[in-house]
N, C-alpha and C positions, 0 to 999 in steps of 0.2 A: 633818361628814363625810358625813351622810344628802343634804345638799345637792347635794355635789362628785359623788358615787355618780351620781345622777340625770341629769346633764349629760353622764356618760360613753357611750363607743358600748359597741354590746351585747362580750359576749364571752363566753369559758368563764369557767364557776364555778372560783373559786380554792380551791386544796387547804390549807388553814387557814393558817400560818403560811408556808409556803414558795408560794403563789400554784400558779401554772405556769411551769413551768420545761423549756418545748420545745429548748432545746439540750443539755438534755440527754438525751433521749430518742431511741432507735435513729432514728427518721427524721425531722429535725426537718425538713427540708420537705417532706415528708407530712404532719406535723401543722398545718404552717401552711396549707398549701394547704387541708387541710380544714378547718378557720377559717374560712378567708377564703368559703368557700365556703358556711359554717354562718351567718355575722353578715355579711359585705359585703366594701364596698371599705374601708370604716373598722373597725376592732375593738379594744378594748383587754384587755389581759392585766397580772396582776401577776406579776415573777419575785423574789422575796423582798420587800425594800423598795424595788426598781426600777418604776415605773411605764411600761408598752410603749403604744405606739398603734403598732398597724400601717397602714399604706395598702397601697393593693394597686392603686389604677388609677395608672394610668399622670398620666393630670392632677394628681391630686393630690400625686405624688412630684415631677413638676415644678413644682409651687407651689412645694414645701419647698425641694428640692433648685435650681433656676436665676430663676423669677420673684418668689419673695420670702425668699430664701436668708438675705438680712440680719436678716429676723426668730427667727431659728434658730442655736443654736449644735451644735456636735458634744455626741453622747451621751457618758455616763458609759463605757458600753463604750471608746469609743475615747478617751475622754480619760484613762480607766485603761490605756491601753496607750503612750501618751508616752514610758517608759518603757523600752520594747521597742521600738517605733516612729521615736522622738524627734517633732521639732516640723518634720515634712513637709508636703506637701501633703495628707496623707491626716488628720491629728491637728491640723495649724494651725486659727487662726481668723484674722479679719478681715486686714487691711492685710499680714501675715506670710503668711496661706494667697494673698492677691492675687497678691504677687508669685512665690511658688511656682509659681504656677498660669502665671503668663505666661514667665515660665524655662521649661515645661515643653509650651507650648502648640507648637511647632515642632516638637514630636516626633511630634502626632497629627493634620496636616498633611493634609490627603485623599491625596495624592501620596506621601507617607511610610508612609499606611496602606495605601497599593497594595502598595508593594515588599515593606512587612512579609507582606504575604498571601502574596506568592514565594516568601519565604524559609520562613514556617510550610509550605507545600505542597514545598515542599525537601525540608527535613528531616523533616518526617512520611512522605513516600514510602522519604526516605532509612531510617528506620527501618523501617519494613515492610516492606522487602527483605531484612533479614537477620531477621523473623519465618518458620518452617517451619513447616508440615502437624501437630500433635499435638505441641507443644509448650507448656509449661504457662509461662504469662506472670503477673510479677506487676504487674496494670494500672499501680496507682499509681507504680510506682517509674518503670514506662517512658515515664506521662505528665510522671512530675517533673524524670525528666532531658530529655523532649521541651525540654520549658517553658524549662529553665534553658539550653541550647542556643540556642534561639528567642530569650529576653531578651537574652543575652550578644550574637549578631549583631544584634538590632535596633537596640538600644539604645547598644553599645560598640563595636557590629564587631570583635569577636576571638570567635575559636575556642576553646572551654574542655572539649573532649573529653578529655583529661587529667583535669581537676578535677570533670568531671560529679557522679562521686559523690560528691566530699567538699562540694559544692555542695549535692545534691539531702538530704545526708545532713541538714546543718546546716539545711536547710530545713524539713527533717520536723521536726525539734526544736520550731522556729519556731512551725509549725503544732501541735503539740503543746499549748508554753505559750500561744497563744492561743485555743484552741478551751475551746469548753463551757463549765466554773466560772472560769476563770481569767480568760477574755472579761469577765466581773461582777465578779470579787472585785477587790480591791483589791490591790497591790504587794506585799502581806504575805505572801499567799498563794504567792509565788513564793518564800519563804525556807521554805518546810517543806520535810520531807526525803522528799519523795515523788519513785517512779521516773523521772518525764518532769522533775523540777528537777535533780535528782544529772546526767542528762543532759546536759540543760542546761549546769549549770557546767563538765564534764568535755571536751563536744563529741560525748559517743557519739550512741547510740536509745535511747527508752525501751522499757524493758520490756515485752513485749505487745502 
């Protein structure tokens, strides 16, 4: 083990048993950035018995990520999320995520990604015409029906202002069971009887 330690890039001191554990912490890219900024472009972190190497340049995530991608398969994070997921482009690997990827590659077309710039500039103005002078917004929810808006025309062409909120709603949940512990733990962790699971199964928000 004294070996392996050695060969690793520098990083934070791990907090005994539970490492570091930046997603869970009020501003995880605040902490990362100060990381990256403390040890480099390369840094490693433990988060329980997950092993992290971060990159931070831009080269090096294109090695990983387009010029030697074959060398590499998807994290634990996202391979624990299959589940919620399923076996998309975003959670596949090899010959399964290819053809994903080419099914999907007409969608981000230079040409395609113009029009989508229209429509995002559309409806974001469209939204900030019905914002007034000292009224109290709550960001997220009016970015999340932005978004849900925006996908529905780019991606479907249909109009889902009717269903925004029970769209944005089920979204939050989504986000919910995948953020922070749940992101690491395994599938198990999604049958305890905590407020954002009861959610979950019912379709409400969680608590909080």
């Amino acid at each position: 083990m004294p070996e392996i330690r050695k060969f690793r890039p520098p990083g934070p001191e791990p907090h005994f048993l539970i490492g570091n554990f930046p997603l869970g912490s009020r501003d995880p890219l605040g902490l990362l950035a100060t990381w990256a900024h403390q040890f480099g472009d390369i840094f490693y972190y433990r988060a329980g018995w997950i092993h992290v190497y971060f990159l931070n340049h831009p080269d090096h995530i294109e090695s990983v990520l387009l010029t030697h991608h074959q060398n590499f398969v998807k994290d634990r994070v996202i391979r624990n999320s299959r589940w919620l997921f399923g076996e998309g482009l975003l959670t596949s690997e090899g010959a399964h995520w290819l053809r994903e990827r080419r099914l999907s590659q007409p969608a981000f077309h230079r040409e395609r990604i113009a029009s989508y710039a229209r429509t995002m500039t559309a409806y974001t103005e469209e939204m900030l015409a019905t914002w007034r002078d000292g009224e109290t917004r709550d960001i997220h929810q009016e970015m999340m029906h932005l978004t849900v808006k925006i996908v529905a025309k780019v991606l479907f062409n249909v109009e889902v202002t009717e269903e925004t909120d029970k769209v944005a709603s089920a979204l939050n949940v989504l986000m919910q069971q995948g953020s922070g512990g749940r992101m690491v733990a395994s599938r198990v962790s999604t049958l305890l009887a905590t407020a954002g699971n009861v959610a979950c199964a019912t379709g409400g928000s969680p608590a909080g």
